[in-house]
C-alpha positions in Angstrom: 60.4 359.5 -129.0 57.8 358.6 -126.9 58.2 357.7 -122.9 58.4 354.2 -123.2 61.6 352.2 -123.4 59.9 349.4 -125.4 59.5 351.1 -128.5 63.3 350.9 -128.8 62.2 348.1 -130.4 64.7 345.6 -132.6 62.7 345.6 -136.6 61.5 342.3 -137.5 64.3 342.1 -140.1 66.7 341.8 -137.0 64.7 339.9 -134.5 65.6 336.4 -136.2 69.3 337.6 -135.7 69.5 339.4 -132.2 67.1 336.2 -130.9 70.1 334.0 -131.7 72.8 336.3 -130.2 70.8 336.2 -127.2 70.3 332.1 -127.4 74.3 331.6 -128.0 75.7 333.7 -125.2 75.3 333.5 -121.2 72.8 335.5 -119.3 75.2 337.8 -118.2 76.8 338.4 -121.8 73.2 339.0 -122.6 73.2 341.6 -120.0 76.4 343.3 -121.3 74.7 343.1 -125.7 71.2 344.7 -124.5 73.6 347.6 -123.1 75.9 347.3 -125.7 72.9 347.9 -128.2 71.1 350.4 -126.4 73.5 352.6 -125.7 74.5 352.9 -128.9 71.2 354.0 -130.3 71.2 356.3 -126.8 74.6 357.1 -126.4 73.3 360.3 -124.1 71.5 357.7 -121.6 71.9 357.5 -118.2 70.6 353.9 -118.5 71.4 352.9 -115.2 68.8 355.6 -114.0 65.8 354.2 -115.6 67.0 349.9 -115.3 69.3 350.1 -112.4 72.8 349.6 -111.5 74.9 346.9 -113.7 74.7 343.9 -111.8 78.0 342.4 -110.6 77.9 338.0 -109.8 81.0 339.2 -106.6 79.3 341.0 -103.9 75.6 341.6 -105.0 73.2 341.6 -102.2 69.0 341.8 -103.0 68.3 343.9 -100.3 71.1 346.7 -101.4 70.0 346.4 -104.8 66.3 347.3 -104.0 67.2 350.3 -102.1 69.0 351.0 -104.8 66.4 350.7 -107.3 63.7 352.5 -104.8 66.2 355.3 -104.3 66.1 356.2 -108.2 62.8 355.9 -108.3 62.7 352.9 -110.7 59.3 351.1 -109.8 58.9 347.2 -109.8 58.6 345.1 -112.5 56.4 344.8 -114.9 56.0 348.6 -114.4 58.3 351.2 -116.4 60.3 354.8 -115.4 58.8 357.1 -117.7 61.3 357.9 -120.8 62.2 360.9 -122.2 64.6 360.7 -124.7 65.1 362.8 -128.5 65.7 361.1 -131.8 68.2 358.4 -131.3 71.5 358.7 -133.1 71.2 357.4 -136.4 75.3 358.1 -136.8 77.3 355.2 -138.2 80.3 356.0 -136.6 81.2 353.5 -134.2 80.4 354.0 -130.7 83.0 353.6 -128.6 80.5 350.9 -126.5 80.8 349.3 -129.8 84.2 349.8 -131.0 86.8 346.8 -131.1 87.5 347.6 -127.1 84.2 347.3 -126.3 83.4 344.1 -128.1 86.5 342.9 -126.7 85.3 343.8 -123.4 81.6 342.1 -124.0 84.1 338.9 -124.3 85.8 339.1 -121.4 84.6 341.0 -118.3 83.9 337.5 -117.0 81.5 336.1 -113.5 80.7 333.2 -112.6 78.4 332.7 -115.4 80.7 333.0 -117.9 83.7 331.2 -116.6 83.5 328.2 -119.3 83.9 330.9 -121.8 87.9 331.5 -123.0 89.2 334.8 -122.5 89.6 335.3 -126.3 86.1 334.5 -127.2 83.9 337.4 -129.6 80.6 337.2 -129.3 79.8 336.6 -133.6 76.1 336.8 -133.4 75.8 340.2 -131.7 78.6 341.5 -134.1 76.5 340.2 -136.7 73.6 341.7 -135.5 75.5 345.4 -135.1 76.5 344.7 -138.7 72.6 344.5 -139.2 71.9 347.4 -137.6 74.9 349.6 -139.3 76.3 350.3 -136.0 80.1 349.4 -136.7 80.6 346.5 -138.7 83.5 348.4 -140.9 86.2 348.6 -137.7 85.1 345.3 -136.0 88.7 342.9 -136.2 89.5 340.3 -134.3 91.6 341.4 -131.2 94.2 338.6 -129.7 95.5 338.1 -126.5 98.6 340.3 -126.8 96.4 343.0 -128.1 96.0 346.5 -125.8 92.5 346.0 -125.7 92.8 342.7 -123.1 95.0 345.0 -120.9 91.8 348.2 -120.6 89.9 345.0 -120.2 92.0 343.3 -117.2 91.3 347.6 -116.2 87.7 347.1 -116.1 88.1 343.7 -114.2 90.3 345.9 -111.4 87.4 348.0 -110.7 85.3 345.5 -110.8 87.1 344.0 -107.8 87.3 346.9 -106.0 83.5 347.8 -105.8 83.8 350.5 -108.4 81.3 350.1 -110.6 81.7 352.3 -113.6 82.8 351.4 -117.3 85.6 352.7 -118.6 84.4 352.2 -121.9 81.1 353.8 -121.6 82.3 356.9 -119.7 84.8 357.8 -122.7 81.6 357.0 -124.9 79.7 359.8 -123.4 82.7 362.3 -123.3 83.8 361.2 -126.7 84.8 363.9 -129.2 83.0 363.0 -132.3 85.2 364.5 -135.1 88.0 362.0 -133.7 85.6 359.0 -133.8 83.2 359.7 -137.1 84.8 357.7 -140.3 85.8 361.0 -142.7 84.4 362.1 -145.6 87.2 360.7 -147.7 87.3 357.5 -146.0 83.9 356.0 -146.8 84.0 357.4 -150.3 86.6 355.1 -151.4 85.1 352.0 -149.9 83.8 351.0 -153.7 87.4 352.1 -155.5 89.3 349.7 -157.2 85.8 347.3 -157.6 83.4 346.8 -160.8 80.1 345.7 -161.0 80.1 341.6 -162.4 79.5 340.9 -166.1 76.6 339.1 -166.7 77.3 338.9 -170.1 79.4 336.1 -170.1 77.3 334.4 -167.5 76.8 330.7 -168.7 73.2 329.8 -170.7 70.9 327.9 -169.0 72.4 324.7 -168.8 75.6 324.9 -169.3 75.9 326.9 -166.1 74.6 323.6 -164.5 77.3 321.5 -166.4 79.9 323.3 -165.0 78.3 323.4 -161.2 78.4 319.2 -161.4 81.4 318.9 -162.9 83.0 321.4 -160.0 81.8 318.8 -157.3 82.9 315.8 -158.9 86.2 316.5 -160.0 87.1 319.7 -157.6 85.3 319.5 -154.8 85.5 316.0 -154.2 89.5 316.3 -153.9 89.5 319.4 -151.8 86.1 320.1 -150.3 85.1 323.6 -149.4 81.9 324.3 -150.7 78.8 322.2 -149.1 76.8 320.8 -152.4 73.4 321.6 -151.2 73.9 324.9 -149.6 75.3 326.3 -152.9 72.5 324.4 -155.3 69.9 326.3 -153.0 71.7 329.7 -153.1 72.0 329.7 -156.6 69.0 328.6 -157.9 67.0 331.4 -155.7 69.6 333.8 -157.7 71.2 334.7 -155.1 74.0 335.9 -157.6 72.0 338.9 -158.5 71.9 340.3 -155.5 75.5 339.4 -154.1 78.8 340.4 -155.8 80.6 338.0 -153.1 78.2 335.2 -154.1 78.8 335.6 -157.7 82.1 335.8 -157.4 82.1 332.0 -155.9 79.7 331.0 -158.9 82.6 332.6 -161.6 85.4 330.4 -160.1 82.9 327.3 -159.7 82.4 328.2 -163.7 85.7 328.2 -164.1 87.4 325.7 -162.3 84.6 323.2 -163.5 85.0 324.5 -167.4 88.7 322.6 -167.2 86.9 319.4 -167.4 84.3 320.6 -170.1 84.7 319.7 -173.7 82.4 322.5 -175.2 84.0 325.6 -177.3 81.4 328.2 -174.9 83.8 328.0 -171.9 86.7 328.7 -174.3 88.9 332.2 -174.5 86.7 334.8 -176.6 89.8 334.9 -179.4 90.7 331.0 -179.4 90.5 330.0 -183.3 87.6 327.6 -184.1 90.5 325.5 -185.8 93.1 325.2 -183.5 91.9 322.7 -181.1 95.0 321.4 -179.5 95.9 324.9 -177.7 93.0 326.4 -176.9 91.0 323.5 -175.2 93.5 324.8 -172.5 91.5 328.4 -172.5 88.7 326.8 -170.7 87.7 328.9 -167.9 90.1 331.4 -168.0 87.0 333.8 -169.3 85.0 333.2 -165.8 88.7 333.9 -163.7 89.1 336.6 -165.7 85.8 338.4 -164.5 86.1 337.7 -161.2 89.5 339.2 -161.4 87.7 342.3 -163.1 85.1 342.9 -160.3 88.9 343.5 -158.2 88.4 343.9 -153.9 88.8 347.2 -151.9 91.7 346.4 -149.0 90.0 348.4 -147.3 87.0 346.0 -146.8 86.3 344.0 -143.8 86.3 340.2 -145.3 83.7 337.7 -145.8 83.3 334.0 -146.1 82.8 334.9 -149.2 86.3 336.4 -149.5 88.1 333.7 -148.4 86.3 330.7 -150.5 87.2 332.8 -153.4 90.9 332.7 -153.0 90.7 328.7 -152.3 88.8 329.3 -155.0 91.4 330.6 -156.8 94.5 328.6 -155.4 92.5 325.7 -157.1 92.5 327.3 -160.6 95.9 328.7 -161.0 97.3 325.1 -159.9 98.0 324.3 -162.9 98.8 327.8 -164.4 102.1 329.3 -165.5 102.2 330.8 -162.0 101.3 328.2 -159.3 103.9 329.4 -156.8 101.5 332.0 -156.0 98.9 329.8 -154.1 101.7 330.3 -151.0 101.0 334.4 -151.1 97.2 333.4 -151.8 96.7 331.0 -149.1 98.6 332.8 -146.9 96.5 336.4 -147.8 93.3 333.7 -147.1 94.5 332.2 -143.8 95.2 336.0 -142.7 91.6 336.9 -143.6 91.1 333.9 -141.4 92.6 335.3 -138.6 91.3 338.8 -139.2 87.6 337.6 -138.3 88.9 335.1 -135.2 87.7 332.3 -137.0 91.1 330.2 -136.2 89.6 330.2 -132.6 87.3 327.4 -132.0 85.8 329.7 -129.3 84.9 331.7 -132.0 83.7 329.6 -133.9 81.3 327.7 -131.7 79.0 331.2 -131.8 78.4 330.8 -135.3 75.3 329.3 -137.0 76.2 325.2 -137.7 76.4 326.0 -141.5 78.3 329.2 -141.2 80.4 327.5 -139.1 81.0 324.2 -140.9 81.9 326.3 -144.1 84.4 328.1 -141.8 86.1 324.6 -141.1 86.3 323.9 -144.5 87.4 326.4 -145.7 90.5 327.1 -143.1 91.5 323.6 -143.5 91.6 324.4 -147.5 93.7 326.8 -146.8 95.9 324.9 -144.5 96.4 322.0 -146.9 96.8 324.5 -149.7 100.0 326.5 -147.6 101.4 323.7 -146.5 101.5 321.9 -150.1 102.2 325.2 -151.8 104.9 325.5 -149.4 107.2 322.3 -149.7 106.6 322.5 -153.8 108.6 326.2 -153.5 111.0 326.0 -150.3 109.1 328.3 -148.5 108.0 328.5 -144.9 104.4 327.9 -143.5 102.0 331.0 -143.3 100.6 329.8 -140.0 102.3 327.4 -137.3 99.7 324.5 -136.1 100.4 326.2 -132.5 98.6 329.7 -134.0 95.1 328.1 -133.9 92.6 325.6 -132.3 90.4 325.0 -135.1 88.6 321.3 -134.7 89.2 318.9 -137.6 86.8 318.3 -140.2 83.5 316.7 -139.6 83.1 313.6 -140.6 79.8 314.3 -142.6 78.8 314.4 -146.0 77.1 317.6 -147.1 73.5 316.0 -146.6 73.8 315.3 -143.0 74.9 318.6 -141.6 73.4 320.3 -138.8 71.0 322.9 -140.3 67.3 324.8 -138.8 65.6 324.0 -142.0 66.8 320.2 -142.5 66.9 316.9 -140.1 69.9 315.7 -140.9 70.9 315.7 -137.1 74.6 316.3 -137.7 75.4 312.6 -138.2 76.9 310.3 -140.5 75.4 306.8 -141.2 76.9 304.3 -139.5 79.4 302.5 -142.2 79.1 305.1 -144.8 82.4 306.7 -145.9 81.7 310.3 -146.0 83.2 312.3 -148.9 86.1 314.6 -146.5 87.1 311.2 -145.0 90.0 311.1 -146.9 90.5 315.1 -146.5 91.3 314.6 -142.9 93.6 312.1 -143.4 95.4 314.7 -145.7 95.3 317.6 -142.9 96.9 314.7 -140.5 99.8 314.7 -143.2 99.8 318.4 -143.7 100.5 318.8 -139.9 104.0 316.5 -140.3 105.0 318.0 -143.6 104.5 321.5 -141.5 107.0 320.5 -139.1 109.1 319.0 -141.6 109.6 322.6 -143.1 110.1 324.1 -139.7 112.4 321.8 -138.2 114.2 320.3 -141.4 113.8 322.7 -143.6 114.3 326.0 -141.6 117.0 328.7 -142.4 117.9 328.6 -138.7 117.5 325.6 -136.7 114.3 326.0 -133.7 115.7 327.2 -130.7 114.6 324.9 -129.0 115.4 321.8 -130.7 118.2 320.1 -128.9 118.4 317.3 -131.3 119.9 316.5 -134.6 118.8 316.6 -137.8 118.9 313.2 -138.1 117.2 312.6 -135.4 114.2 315.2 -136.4 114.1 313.2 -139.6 113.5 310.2 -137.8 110.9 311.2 -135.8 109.2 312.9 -138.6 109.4 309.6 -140.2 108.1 307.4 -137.3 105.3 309.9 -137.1 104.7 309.5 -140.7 104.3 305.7 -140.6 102.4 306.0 -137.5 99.7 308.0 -139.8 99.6 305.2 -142.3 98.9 302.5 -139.6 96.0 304.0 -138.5 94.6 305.3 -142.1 90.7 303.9 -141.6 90.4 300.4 -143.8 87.8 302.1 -146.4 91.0 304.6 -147.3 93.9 301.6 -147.3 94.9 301.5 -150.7 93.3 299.0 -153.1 93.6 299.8 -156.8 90.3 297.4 -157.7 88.0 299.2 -155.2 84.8 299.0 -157.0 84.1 303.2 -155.9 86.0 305.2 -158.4 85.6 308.5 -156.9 87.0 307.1 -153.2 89.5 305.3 -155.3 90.6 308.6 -156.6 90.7 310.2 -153.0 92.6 307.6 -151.8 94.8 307.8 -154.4 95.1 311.5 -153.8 95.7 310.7 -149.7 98.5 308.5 -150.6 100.6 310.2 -153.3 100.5 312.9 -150.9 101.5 310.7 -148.0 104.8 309.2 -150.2 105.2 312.9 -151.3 105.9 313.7 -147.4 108.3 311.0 -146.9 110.5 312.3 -149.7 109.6 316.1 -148.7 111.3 314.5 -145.2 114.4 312.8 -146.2 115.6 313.8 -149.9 117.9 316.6 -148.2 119.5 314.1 -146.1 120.5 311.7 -149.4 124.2 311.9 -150.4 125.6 315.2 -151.9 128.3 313.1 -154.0 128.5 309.7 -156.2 129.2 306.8 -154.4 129.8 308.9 -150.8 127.2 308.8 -147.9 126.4 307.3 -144.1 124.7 304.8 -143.8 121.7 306.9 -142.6 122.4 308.9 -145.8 121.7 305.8 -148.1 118.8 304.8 -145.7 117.2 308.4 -146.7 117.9 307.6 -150.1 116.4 304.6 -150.7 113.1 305.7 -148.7 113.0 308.3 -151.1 113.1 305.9 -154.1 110.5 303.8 -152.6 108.0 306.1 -152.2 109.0 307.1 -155.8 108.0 303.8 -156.3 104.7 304.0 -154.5 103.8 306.9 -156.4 104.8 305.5 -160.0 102.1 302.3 -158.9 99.3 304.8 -158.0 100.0 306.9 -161.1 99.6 303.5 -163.0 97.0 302.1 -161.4 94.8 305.1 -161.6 95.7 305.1 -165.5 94.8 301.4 -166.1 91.3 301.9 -164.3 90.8 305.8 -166.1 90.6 303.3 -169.6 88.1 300.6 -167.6 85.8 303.7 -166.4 86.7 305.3 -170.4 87.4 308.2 -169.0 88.2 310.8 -171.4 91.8 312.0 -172.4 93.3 313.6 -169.6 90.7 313.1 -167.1 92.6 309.3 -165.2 94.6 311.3 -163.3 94.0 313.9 -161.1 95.9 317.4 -161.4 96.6 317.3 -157.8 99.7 314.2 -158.5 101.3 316.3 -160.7 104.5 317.4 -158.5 104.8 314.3 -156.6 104.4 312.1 -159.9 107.8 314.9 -161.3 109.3 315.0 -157.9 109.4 310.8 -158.3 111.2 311.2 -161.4 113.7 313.3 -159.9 114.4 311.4 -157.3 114.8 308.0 -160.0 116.9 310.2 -161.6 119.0 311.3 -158.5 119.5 307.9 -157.9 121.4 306.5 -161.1 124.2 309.3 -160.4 124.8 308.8 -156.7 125.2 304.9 -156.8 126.5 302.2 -159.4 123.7 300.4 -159.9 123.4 297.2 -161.4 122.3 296.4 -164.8 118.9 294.7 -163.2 118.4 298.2 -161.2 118.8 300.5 -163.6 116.4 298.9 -166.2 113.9 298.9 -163.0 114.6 302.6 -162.3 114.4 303.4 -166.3 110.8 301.9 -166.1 110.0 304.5 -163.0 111.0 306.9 -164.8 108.9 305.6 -167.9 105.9 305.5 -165.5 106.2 309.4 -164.1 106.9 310.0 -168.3 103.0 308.3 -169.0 101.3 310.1 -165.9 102.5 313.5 -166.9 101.8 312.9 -170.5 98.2 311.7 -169.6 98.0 315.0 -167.3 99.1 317.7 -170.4 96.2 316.4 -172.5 94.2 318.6 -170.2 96.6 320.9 -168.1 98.7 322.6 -170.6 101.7 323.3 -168.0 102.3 319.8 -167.5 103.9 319.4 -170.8 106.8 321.6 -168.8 106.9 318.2 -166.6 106.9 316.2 -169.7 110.0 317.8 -171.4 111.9 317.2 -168.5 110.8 313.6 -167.9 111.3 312.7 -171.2 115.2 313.8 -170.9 114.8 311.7 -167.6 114.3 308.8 -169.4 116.6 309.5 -172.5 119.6 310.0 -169.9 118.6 306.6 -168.5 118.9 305.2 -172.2 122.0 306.2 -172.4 123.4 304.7 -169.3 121.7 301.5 -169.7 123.3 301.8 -173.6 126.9 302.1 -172.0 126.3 299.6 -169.1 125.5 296.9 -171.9 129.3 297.8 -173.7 130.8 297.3 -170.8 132.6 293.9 -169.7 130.8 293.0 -166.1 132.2 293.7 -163.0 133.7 290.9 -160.5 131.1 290.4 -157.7 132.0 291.3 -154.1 132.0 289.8 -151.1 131.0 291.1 -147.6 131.1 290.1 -144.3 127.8 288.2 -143.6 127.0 290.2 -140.6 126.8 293.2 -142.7 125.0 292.0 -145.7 122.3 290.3 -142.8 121.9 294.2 -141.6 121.8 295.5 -145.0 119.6 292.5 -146.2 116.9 292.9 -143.5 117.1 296.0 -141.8 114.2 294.8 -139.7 112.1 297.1 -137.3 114.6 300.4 -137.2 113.7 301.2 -141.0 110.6 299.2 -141.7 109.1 299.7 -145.6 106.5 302.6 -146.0 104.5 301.1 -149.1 101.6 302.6 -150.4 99.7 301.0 -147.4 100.6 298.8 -144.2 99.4 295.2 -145.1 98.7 295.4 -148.9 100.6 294.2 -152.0 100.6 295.9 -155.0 99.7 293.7 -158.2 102.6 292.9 -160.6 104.9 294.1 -162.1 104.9 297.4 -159.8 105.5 294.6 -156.9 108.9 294.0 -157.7 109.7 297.9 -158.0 108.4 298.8 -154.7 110.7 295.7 -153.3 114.0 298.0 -154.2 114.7 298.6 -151.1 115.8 295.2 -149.8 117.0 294.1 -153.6 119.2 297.4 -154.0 120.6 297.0 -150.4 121.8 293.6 -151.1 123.5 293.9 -154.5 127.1 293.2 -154.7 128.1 296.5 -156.0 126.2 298.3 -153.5 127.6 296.6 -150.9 131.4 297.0 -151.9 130.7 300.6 -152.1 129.6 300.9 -148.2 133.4 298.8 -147.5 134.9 301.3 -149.6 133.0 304.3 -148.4 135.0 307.0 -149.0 134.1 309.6 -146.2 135.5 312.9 -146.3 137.0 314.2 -142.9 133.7 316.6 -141.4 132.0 316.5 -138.2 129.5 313.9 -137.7 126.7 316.4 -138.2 128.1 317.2 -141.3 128.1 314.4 -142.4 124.5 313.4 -142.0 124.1 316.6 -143.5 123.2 315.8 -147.9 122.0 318.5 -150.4 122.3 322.2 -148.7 121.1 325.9 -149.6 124.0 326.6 -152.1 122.5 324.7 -154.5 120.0 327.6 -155.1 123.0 330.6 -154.9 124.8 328.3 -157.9 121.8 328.0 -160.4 121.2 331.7 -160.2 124.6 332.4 -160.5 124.4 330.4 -163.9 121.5 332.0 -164.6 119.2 329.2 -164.7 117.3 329.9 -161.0 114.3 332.1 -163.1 113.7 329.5 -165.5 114.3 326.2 -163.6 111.5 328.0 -160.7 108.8 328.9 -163.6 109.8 325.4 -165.3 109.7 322.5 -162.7 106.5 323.5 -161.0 
C-alpha cells in the first residue's frame, strides 16, 4: 500500500451508501464512522499519529491542539503525513471497533453536537454500509438500554470527563486475541443449512403471475397494508426475484395469498382432481406457501425486511387455515425480529432511507394488529406491551405519494383524498384498547399497579372505546350506500373490529347463571348483544351490496369478519339462556343469529374452514327454533309491574351507558334498525324487569359478584375432553 491515506478509498459500489451515512448523522458521529471504518481495514494504526488526537466538544482549546498536531509531526491541511502501511486486513471477523459494543458506542459517546440524539439511537446507514463492506454485519443486534454494552459506554463517557482520552474499545481492538474473536470454521459453514434454493418451476406463466399481484392489492393489501404497490411492481418487473431468495419469497406468498381469490385450476394443488370442484377450489395457493415453506430459514441468520414481511405474509394466509392460532407465535416470532434490528425505536428508524423506513412502519404495525387480534381470538397475552416501543403511527399516504429520491411525490397526501391506510390507523387506535383489555381484564394476575376494580377497568376501557368512535374521521363513519366499494369494505372492516372490542371488553363480565346478575352485569350483557347487532347489520349490508357490485360467490365478505361475525352468534346465543326473553325478543335474536348463519355461509364458499363456523351456527339457530317452538305452547305470562323510578332508569339509561352503534350519529336502514334498538326494548320488557325485583343474588363479596364467566370454564372442557376439539373448531 502506497504512502497516501487517500487511496483507502470507499469503491464506487459503496460511495452512494457511506455518502448517506455521512448525510444522516452529526459531524461528530461522522467523526466517530470514518474511525470506525478505517480502523477496521487498519486495525494495526496508530491513526491518531498521522490525523491527530480525537477531538473532544468539553475542554478543546486550538492553540493546544496545534501543538499537538506540530509535535507529531502532522503538517497542515491540505498536506498529508506520509503513510506506510501493509495489506489491510481483509478478515471478516468483526473488529472489536465494529463489534455490537462499538456500534453501541458510535450511538452514544455524546457532545454537544449530538445531544438531540437519544441514547438508544444505532446509526442504520453506517451498519449498512459495514454490511457492504463485509466487516460485521452477521453479529450486529440491536443493544437496549439495560444491555452491558450502555454501562462500557457510560465507561468511555467517565474518561471522557476526566481528560483521558483513550478508547476502551479500540485499545482491546489492537490487543485482541484473534482466535477468540474470528467466527469458526464450523460456524460459517452452517449459515446455508436447513435452506433450499426456490423452485422456479412452479413460478406463475406470464400473466397469471400479474393476476395474482392485482388481486393481492385489492383484496389483501387493501385490508392490511404492508407492501407499497409501486415499490413491489418496480422490483419485480426488473426481476429482482432471480437474484433475491428473500424477494422471492414475498413474491410466493403474494402468489399465494392472491390465488384465494382466483378462479383458475393453475393455482390449484398439483393432485386436486379435474372433477371435484367443490374441495379443491380451496387448494388455491397452497402450492406457492408450500415453496416458500421449502426454501426453510437458518436461525442463525441475522433478519431482513424481507424476513419479517414474509411472516405477515404468512399470518395473512394461514388465517383461514386449519391452524390460525398460530399467527400469535408468528407475529410474535416477527415483532421479535422487529426488535432484533431496533426498528421498534423511532430513533432508529428516522436513519433509514424514507422507503425503507415507511415499509418498516407498515410492517410493525401489521404485526401489531395481527398479535393483538390473534391474541383476543385464543386467550392469550400480547407479544409486545404499547410501553415496549415508540414507533410513529402510520402515514397518512397512499403508496404514490411517498417520500422517495427517484419520485416527487413530496410525502404528501392530497388535500381531501382518503388515502388507502386511513382506516388502518383507525384499527391500530382499537388494537391499542383491545391490548390493554387483555392485560388489565384479561390477565392471569391482576397489574400490580392497578388499584381499581374490574369493573371499573371495564368501564374505562369502554369510555375509551366510544371516545375512538367519536372521533373516527367522517369519510370512515359507517354508511352502507357509500358509492366507494373498496372504502366501504375498510370501513366495514374498522368497524366489525371496533364492535368485536366492545364484546372482547365486557362478555367476561355478563352473568355466569340464568336469570342471576348486577345490574352492571346485565349492562355488560346487553352491550355485548348490541354490538352483536352492529355486526350482524355490517355482515348484511356488505352482502346486499356484494350482489349490487356481482361480486362472485364468496368474495361480499371479507375473511377478516369471520370471528367477530361467530363470536356475535355466540353471544345471541348466550343470551336466550341467561334471561327469559319475550316471545318478540327471541324471534329478534333468532334472526341475529340467522344473519351470522348467511355471513359465514357466504364466507365458506371461498374459505373452506368457515364451514367449521357454519355447523355451529346452524345449531345456533336450530336451538333457537326450538325455544321459539316451546315458547308458542306455552300459555303467556302475567305482565309485571315495576316501580316507575326503576323502569325510567332501566328505560333510558341516559349518559352513564350511552348506545355504541355502528357509528355515532348514523341510523342503520330497516329492518336491522329495530335490532340494534335492543338495548332500550329489552331493558324495558316486563319480564326483564320482574327478574331484576326478584334478582336472586348469591351471598359473595361485591367483587365477586361483578365478577361473570371465569378461567374454570377452560379446566371443565378439557376435563370432558372437548378443549382439543372445541380450540381447532371455533376458530
Amino acid at each position: 500500500m502506497s504512502g497516501d491515506p487517500r487511496e483507502l478509498a470507499i469503491p464506487a459500489e459503496d460511495e452512494k451508501c457511506a455518502v448517506r451515512a455521512l448525510k444522516t448523522t452529526t459531524p461528530a458521529a461522522n467523526v466517530r464512522l470514518a474511525y470506525m471504518v478505517v480502523m477496521s481495514l487498519c486495525p494495526s494504526l496508530d491513526l491518531e499519529s498521522y490525523v491527530g488526537p480525537r477531538l473532544e466538544s468539553e475542554g478543546f482549546v486550538y492553540d493546544t491542539y496545534i501543538q499537538d498536531l506540530r509535535s507529531r509531526n502532522i503538517p497542515p491541511y491540505p498536506a498529508l503525513k506520509p503513510l506506510s502501511l501493509s495489506t489491510p486486513s481483509t478478515s471478516h471477523a468483526p473488529s472489536p471497533a465494529l463489534s455490537t459494543l462499538s456500534s453501541t458506542q458510535s450511538a452514544h459517546v455524546k457532545d454537544e453536537n449530538d445531544k438531540d440524539m437519544p441514547s438508544h439511537v444505532v446509526l442504520i446507514d453506517s451498519v449498512r454500509w459495514l454490511k457492504i463492506r463485509n466487516l460485521r454485519e452477521r453479529h450486529w443486534r440491536y443493544h437496549g438500554k439495560s444491555s452491558g454494552a450502555h454501562i462500557v459506554m457510560q465507561i468511555q463517557d467517565l474518561k471522557s470527563a476526566r481528560g483521558i482520552r483513550s478508547d476502551i474499545i479500540a485499545n482491546m481492538g489492537q490487543r485482541k486475541r484473534e482466535a477468540f474473536w474470528e467466527e469458526s470454521e464450523w460456524e460459517t459453514s452452517i449459515e446455508a443449512d436447513g435452506t433450499s434454493p426456490m423452485d422456479f418451476k412452479i413460478w406463475p406463466e406470464r400473466g397469471l403471475d400479474q393476476l395474482l399481484i392485482n388481486t393481492y392489492f385489492d383484496k389483501v393489501d387493501l385490508l392490511n397494508p404492508l407492501l407499497n404497490r409501486l415499490v413491489f411492481q418496480e422490483q419485480y418487473d426488473a426481476k429482482l426475484w432471480r437474484t433475491s431468495e428473500g424477494f422471492a419469497k414475498i413474491c410466493m406468498l403474494v402468489f399465494a395469498n392472491g390465488a384465494r381469490y382466483v378462479r383458475d385450476r393453475r393455482v390449484w394443488w398439483d393432485s386436486a382432481s379435474p372433477g371435484d370442484n367443490s374441495i379443491s377450489q380451496y387448494s388455491a395457493g397452497w402450492k406457492y406457501f408450500r415453496a416458500v415453506l421449502r426454501m426453510g430459514r437458518n436461525i442463525m441468520q441475522l433478519p431482513t425486511l424481507y424476513d419479517i414481511q414474509e411472516l405477515v405474509l404468512v399470518c395473512d394466509f394461514i388465517n383461514a387455515s386449519s391452524s390460525p392460532q398460530l399467527v400469535t407465535t408468528i407475529s410474535f416470532l416477527g415483532l421479535r425480529f422487529i426488535q432484533e434490528l431496533g426498528a421498534h425505536i423511532s430513533a432508529v428508524l428516522a436513519q433509514m432511507d424514507p422507503v425503507e423506513r415507511a415499509l418498516y412502519h407498515r410492517a410493525f404495525w401489521c404485526l401489531y394488529h395481527i398479535d393483538r387480534y390473534g391474541s383476543s381470538t385464543v386467550g392469550r397475552p400480547v407479544a409486545m406491551l404499547d410501553s415496549d416501543f415508540d414507533v410513529p403511527e402510520l402515514a397518512n399516504i397512499d403508496d404514490e405519494y411517498w417520500e422517495r429520491e427517484d419520485l416527487d411525490g413530496g410525502g404528501r397526501q392530497p388535500e381531501g383524498k382518503v388515502s388507502r391506510v386511513a382506516f388502518f390507523i383507525e384499527i391500530s387506535k382499537v388494537d391499542r384498547i383491545m391490548g390493554k383489555t387483555l392485560n388489565k381484564i384479561y390477565g392471569i394476575k391482576k397489574p400490580a399497579d392497578v388499584h381499581i376494580s374490574r369493573r371499573q377497568m371495564v368501564d374505562e376501557l369502554d369510555a375509551e372505546l366510544r371516545t375512538w368512535a367519536d372521533n373516527v374521521p367522517p369519510p370512515l363513519r359507517w354508511d352502507p350506500k357509500r358509492s366507494n366499494y373498496s372504502l366501504l369494505r375498510q370501513s366495514a372492516d374498522m368497524w366489525a373490529h371496533g364492535h368485536y372490542a366492545r364484546i372482547l371488553i365486557h362478555r367476561s363480565f355478563v352473568p355466569a347463571r340464568p336469570n342471576t346478575g348486577t345490574l352492571e352485569q346485565l349492562y355488560s350483557l346487553a352491550s355485548c348483544v348490541q354490538a352483536a347487532y352492529a355486526i350482524c347489520a355490517i355482515t348484511d349490508a356488505l352482502l346486499a351490496r356484494g350482489r349490487q357490485e356481482d361480486c362472485p360467490a364468496g368474495h361480499a365478505l371479507p375473511v377478516t369478519v369471520k370471528i367477530p361475525s361467530w363470536l356475535s352468534g355466540i353471544i345471541l346465543l348466550l343470551s336466550l339462556y341467561t334471561i327469559d326473553m319475550s316471545k318478540e325478543d327471541l324471534y329478534r335474536t333468532r334472526e341475529g343469529l340467522k344473519s351470522c348463519l348467511r355471513a359465514s355461509q357466504e364466507l365458506e364458499k371461498l374459505w373452506q374452514k368457515a364451514g367449521k363456523v357454519t355447523d355451529f351456527l346452524q345449531q345456533a339457530v336450530n336451538e333457537a327454533n326450538s325455544m321459539v317452538s316451546r315458547m308458542a305452547d306455552e300459555p303467556s305470562k302475567p305482565e309485571s309491574t315495576v316501580n316507575g323510578d326503576l323502569e325510567l332508569a332501566l328505560s333510558n339509561p341516559g349518559s352513564t351507558y350511552p348506545p355504541f352503534g355502528p357509528t355515532p350519529g348514523t341510523k342503520t336502514s330497516n329492518p336491522m334498525e329495530a335490532r340494534e334498538g335492543l338495548y332500550n326494548s329489552w331493558l324495558r320488557m316486563s319480564t326483564f324487569q320482574s327478574q331484576l325485583l326478584d334478582m336472586n343474588l348469591p351471598s359473595r363479596k361485591r367483587e365477586e359478584q361483578e365478577e361473570g364467566i371465569g378461567d374454570e370454564w377452560w379446566a371443565k372442557m378439557l376435563a370432558d375432553h372437548n378443549g382439543p376439539d372445541l380450540f381447532n373448531t371455533w376458530i
